[in-house]
TITORSE-418352 format. One record per residue (C-alpha): residue in one letter; x, y, z; chain. Coordinates in Angstrom, 1 decimal. Each point is the difference from the previous one (the first is absolute). Layout:
N
<kolti = a x = X y = Y z = Z sedren = A> $
...
END
This chain:
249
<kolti = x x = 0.0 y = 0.0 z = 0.0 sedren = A> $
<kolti = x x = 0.7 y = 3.6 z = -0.7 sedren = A> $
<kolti = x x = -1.0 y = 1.8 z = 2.9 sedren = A> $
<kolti = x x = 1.2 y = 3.5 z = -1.0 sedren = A> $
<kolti = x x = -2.3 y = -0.4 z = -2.9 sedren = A> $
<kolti = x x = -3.0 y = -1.2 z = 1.8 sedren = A> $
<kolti = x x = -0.5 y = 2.8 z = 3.0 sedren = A> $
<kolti = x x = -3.5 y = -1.6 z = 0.6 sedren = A> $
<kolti = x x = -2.4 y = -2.6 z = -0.5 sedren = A> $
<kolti = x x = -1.7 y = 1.3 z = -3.1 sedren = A> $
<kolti = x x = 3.2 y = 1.0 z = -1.2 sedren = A> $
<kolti = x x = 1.5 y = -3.2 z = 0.1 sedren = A> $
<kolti = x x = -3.1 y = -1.8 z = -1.6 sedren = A> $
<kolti = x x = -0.2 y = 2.6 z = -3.0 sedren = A> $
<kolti = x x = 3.8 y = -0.6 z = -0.5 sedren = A> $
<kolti = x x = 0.3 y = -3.6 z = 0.4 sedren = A> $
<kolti = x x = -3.3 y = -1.2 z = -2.4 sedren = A> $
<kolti = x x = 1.6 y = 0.6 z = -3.5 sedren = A> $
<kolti = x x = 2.2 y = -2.9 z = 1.3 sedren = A> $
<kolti = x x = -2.4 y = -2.1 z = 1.4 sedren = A> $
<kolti = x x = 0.8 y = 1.0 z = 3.6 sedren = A> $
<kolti = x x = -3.0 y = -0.4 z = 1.4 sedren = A> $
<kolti = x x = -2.0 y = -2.6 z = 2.0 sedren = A> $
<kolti = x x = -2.1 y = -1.0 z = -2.7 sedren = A> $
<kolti = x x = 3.2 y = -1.3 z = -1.4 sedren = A> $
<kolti = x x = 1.2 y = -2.2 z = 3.4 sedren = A> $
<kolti = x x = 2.9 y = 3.0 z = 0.7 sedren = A> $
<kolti = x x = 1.2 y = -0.1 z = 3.5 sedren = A> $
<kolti = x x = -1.6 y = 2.8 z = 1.5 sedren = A> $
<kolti = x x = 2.4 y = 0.1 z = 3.3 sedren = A> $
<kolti = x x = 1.7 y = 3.5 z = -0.9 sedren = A> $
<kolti = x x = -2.1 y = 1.4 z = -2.3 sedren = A> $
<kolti = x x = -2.6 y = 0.1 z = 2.3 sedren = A> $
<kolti = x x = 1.7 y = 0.5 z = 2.9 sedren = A> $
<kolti = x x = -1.0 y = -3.1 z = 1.8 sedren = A> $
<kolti = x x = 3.3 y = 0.2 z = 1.5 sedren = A> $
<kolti = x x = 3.0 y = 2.4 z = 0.1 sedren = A> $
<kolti = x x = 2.7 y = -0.3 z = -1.6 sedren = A> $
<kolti = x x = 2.3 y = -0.8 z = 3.4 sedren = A> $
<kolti = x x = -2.4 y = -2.4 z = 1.0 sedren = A> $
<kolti = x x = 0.1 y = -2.2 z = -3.7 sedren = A> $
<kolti = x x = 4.1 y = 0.6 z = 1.2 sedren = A> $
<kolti = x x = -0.5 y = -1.0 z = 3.5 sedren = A> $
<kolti = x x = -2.4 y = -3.3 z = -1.3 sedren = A> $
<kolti = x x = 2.9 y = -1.2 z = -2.7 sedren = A> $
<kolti = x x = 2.8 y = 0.0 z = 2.6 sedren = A> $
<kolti = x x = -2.4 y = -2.0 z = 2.0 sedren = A> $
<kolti = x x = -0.7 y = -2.6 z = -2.7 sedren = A> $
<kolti = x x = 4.0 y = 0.1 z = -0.4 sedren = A> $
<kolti = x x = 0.4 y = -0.6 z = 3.7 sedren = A> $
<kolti = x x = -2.6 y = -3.1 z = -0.2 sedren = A> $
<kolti = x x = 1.6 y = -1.4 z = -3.1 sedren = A> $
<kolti = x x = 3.6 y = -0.3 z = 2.0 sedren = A> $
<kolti = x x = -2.0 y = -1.9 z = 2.6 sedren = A> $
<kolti = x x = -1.5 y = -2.5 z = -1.9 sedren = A> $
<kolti = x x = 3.5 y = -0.3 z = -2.3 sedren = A> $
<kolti = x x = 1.2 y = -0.9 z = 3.3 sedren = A> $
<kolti = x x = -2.7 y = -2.2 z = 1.4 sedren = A> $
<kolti = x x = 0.3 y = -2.1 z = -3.2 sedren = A> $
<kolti = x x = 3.5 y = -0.5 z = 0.0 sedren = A> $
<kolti = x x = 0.3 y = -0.8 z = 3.8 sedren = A> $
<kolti = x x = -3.3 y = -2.5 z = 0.1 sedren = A> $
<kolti = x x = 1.6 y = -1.4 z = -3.4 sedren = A> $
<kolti = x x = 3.4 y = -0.1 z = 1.0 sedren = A> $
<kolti = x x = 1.4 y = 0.8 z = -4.0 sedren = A> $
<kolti = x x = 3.5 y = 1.3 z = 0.2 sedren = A> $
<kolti = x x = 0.1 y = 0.5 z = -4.1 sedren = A> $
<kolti = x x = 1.3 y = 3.3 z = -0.4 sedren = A> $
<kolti = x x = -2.2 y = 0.6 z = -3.3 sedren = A> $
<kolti = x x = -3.2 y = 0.8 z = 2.0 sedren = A> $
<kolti = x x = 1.7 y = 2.9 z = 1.7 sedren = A> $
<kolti = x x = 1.3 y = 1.3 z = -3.3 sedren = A> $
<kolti = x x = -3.5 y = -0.1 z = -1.5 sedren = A> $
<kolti = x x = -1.9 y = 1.5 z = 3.4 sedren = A> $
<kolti = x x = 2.7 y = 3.2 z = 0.5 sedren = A> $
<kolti = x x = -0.2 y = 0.6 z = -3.9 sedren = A> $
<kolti = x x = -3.9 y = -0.2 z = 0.7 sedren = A> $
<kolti = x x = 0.6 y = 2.6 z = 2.3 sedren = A> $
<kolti = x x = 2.1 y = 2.1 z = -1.2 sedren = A> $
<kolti = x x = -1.9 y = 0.0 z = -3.4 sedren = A> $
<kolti = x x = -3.4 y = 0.6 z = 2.3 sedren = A> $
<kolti = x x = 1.6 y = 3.0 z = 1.3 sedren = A> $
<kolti = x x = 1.4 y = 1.7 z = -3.3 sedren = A> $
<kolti = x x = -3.0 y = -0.5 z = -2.0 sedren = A> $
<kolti = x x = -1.5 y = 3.4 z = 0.4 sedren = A> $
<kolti = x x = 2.9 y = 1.3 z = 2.6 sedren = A> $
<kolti = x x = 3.2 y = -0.1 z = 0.0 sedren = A> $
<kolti = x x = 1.1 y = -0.5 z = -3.4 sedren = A> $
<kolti = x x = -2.9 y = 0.1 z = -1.4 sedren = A> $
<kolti = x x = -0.5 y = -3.1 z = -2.2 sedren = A> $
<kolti = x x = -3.4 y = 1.2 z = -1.2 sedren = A> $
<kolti = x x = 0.9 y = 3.4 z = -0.9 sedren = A> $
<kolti = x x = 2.9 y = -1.4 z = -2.3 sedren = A> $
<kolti = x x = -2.6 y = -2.4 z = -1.9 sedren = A> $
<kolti = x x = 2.0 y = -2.7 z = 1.5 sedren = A> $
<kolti = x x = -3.6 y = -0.9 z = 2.6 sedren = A> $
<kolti = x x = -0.8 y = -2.8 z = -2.6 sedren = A> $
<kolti = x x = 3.2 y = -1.8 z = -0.2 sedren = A> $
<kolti = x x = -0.4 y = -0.1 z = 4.2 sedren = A> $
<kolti = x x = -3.3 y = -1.4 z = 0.3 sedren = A> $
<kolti = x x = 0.9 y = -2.6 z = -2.7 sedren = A> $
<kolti = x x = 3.0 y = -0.8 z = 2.3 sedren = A> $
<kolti = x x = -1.8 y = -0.2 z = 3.3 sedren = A> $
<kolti = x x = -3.5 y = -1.4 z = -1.2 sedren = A> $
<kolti = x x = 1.8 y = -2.3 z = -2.2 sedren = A> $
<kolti = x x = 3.9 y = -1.7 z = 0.8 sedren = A> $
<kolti = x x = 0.1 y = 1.4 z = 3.6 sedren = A> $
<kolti = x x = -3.0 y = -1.0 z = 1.4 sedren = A> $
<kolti = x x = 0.1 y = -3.3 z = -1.9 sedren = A> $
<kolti = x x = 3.2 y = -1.4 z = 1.0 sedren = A> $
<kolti = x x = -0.5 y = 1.9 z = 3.5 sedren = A> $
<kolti = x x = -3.4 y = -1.6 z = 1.1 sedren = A> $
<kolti = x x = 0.0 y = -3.1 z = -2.4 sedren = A> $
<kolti = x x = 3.8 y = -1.5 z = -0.1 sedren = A> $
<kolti = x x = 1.9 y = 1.5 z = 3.5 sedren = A> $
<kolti = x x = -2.2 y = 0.0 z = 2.2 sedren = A> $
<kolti = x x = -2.5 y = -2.7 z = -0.5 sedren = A> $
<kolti = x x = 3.2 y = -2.6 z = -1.3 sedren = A> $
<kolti = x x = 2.6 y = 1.7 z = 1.3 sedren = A> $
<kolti = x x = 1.5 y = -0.3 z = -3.9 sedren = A> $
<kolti = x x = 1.3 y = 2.6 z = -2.9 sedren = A> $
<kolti = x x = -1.5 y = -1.7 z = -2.8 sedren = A> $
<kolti = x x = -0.1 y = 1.9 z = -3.6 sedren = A> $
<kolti = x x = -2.8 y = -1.5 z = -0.8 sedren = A> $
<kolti = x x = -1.9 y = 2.2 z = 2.6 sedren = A> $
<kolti = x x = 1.7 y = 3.1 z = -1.9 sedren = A> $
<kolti = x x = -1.4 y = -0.7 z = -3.6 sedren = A> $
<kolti = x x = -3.1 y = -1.4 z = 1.6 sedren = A> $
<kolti = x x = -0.7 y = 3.5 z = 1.8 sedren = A> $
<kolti = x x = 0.9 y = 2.4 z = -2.5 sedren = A> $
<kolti = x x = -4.0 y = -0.5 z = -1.9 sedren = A> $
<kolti = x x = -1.0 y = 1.2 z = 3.2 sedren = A> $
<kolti = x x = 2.0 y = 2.5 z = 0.2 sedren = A> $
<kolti = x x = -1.2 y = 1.4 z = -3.6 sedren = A> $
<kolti = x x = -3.1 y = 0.1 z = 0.9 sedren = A> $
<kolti = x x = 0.6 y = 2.7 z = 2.7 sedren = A> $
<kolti = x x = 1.9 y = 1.9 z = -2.1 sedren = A> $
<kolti = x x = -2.7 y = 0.3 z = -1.9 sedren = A> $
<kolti = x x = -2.8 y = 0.9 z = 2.4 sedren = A> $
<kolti = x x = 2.9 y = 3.2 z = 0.9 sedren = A> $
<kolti = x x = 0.5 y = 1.0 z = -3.4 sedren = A> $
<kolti = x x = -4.0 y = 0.1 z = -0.6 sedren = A> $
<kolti = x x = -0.1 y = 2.6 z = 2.7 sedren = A> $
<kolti = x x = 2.8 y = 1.9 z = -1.3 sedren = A> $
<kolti = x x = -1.0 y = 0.4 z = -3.3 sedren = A> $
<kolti = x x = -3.9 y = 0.6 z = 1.5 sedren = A> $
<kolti = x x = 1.9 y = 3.1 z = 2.2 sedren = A> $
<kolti = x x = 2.6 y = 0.9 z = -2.2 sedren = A> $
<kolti = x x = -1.6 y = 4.2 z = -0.6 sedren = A> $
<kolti = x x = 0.0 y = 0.0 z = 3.8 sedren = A> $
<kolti = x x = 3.3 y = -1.7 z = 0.4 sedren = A> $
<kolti = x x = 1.3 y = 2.1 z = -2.3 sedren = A> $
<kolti = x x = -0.9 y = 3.5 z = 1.9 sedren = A> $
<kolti = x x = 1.4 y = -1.7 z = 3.1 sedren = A> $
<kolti = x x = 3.7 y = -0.7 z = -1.4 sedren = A> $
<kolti = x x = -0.3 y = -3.9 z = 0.0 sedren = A> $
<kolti = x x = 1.4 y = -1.4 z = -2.8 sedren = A> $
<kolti = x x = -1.5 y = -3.3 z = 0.2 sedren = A> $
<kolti = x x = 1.0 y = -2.4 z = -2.9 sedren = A> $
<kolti = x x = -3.4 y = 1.1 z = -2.3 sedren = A> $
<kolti = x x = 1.2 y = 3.6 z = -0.1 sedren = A> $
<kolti = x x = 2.9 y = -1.1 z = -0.8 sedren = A> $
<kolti = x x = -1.3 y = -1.9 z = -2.9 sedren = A> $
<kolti = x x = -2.8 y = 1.4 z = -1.1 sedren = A> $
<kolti = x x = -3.6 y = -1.2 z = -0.6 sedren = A> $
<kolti = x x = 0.6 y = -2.2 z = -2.8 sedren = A> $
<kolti = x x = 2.9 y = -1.9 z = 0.9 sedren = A> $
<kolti = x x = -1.5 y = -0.4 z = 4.1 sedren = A> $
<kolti = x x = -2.8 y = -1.7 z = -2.2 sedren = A> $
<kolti = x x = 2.5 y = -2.3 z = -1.6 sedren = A> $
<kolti = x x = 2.1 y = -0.9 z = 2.9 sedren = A> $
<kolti = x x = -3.4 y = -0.7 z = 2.0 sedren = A> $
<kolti = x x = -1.3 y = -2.2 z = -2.2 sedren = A> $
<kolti = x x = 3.4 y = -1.7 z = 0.1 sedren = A> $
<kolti = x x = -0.1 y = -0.5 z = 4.0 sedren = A> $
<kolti = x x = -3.6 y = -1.6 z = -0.6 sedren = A> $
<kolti = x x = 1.0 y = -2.4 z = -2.7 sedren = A> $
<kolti = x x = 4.0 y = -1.0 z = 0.9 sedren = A> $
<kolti = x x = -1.0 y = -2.1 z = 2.9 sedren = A> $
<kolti = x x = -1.9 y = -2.6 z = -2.7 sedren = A> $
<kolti = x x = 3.1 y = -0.2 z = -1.6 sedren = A> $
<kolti = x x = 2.2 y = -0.3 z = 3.5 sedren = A> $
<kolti = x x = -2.4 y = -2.8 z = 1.0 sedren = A> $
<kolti = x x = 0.6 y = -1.9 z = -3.3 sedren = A> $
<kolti = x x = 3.7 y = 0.6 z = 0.5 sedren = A> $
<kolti = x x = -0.3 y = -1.7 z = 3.2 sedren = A> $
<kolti = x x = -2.1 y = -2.9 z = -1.3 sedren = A> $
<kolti = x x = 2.6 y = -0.8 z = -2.7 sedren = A> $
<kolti = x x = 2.9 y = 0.4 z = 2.5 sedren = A> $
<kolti = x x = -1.4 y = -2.0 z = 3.0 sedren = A> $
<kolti = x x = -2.5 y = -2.5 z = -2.0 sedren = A> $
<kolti = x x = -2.1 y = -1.1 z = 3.3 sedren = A> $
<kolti = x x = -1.2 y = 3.4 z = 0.4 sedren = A> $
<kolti = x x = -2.3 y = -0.5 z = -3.1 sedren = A> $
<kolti = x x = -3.1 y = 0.8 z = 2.3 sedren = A> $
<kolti = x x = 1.0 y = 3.6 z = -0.1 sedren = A> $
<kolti = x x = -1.4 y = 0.2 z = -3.6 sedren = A> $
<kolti = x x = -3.7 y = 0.1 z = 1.8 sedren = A> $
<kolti = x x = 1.5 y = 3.8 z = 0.3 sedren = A> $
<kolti = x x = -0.4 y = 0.5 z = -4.1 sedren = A> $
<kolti = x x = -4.0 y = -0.4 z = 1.0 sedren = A> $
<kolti = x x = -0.6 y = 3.5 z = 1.3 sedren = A> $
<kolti = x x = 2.8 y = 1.6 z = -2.6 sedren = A> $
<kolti = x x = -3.5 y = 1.6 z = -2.2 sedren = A> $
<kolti = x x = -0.4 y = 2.1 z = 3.0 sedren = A> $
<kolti = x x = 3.4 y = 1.1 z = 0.0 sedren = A> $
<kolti = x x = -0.3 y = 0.5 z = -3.4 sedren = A> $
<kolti = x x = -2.9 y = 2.1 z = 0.2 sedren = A> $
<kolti = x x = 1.8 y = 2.2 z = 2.6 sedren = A> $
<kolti = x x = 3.2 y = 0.5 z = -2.2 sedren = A> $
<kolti = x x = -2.3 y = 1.1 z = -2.7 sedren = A> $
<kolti = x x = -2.8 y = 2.0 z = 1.6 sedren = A> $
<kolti = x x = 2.1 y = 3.3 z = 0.2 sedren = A> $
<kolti = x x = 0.9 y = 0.0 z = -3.8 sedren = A> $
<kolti = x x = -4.0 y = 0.2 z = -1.0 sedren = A> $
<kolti = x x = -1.7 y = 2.9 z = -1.1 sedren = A> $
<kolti = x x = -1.2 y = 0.9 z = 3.7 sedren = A> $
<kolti = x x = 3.4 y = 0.3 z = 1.2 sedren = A> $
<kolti = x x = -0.8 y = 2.9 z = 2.3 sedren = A> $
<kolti = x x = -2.8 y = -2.0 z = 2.1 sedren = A> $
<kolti = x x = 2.1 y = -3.3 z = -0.4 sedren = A> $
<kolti = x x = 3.6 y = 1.7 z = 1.4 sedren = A> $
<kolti = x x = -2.2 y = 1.7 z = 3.2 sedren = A> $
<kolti = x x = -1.4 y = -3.3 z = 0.8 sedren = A> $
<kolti = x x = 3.1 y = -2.2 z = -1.1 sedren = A> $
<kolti = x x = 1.4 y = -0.4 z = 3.5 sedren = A> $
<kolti = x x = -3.0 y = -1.2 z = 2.1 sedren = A> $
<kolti = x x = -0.3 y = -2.7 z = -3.0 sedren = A> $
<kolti = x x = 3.8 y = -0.8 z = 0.3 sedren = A> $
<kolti = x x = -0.5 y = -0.5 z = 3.4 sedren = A> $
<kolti = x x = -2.7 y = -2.5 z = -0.8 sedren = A> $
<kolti = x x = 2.1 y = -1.7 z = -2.1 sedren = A> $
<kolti = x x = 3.1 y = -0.6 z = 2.3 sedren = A> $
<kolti = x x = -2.5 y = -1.2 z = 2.4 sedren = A> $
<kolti = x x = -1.7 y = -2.7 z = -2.2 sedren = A> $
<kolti = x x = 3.4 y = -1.2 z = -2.1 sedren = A> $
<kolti = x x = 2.4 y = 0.5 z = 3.0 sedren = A> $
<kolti = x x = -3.1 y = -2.4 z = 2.2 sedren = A> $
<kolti = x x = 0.2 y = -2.4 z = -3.0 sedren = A> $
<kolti = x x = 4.0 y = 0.5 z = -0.2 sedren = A> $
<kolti = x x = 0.7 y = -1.0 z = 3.2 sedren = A> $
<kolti = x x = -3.2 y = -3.0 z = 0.7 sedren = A> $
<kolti = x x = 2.3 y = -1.6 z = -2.9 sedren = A> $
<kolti = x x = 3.6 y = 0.6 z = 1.0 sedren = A> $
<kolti = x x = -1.4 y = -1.4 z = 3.6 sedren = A> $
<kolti = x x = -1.5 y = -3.4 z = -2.0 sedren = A> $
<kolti = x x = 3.4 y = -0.3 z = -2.1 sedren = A> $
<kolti = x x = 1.7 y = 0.5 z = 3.5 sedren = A> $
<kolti = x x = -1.4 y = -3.1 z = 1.8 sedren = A> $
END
């Protein structure tokens, strides 16, 4: 949010709706409608910090791993957590995609899935995770190309400024469609995860997101592109994951 720009509550609604900003289209309303203050969104993210490091340490001690790659993964998950939007700024520099795709995707993955759980580094895990992680990137770039005008006036350079409309389009489209073509990868590579082909069933919908913004409407389709994005992580990444569990027994 751009705060200097949005002095009140009308204010911010009249400058946030040519980009979608709005409630109608599932924005988060916490600042813009000052439902808290800025120090206390501060104060609530160095609580969730402070809860993460106790349960990264609860789950190491009650598991009793002494692999050095979960504490790699956690303190890069916290250090990227941190310089997202502070910091250095990952978002501002277009660089907020590449980081969710890292932390949705490998880190999480291997974290939750491999360490912990087996107490192994498997690459498997890595490849396996990175769909997932696509899919996130994808649901961040929707709202950034939704927001872009606003972004714009604010100084954050988020990767679909930096690209412009037409090529956001392009690499969206490619976020949505890439993890068919991982899965395959992975089918061919590891031949007794064949089951994850099942995925290829809800690929129209994916399809019909990728293609949506391109149409004729592409004003009413880019405003509600994100909320629909958002659907669609839920609904592949539920199927994604119900099948990597089944291949997994």
């Amino acid at each position: 949010n751009c705060n200097h720009l949005m002095p009140t509550r009308s204010e911010a609604v009249v400058s946030t709706q040519s980009t979608g900003d709005t409630k109608e289209h599932n924005a988060d309303p916490t600042l813009v409608e000052k439902i808290l203050t800025e120090d206390e969104v501060i104060n609530a993210a160095w609580i969730c910090f402070a809860f993460s490091m106790m349960f990264f340490g609860s789950g190491v001690v009650f598991m009793g791993r002494a692999h050095l790659i979960p504490y790699i993964l956690f303190f890069k998950g916290m250090f990227v957590g941190y310089n997202y939007s502070s910091g250095m700024r990952f978002k501002h520099n277009a660089l907020g995609e590449l980081v969710v795709y890292s932390i949705f995707g490998p880190t999480i993955g291997v974290f939750v899935s491999s360490c912990l759980n087996k107490g192994l580094f498997s690459w498997l895990v890595f490849v396996a995770a990175s769909p997932f992680g696509l899919l996130a990137a994808a649901v961040l770039l929707a709202n950034n190309i939704r927001d872009a005008g606003n972004d714009l006036k604010c100084g954050v350079h988020t990767l679909a400024n930096r690209l412009g409309l037409k090529k956001s389009l392009n690499v969206y489209g490619g976020l949505l469609i890439l993890p068919y073509l991982q899965v395959t990868g992975i089918v061919l590579m590891w031949e007794e995860y064949y089951h994850l082909l099942y995925l290829w069933l809800v690929a129209p919908f994916s399809l019909y997101c990728a293609i949506r913004p391109h149409r004729q409407e592409a004003t009413t389709a880019i405003a509600e592109m994100f909320s629909l994005t958002l659907s669609h992580y839920h609904l592949v990444g539920a199927v994604y994951i119900t099948l990597w569990t089944y291949c997994m027994q």
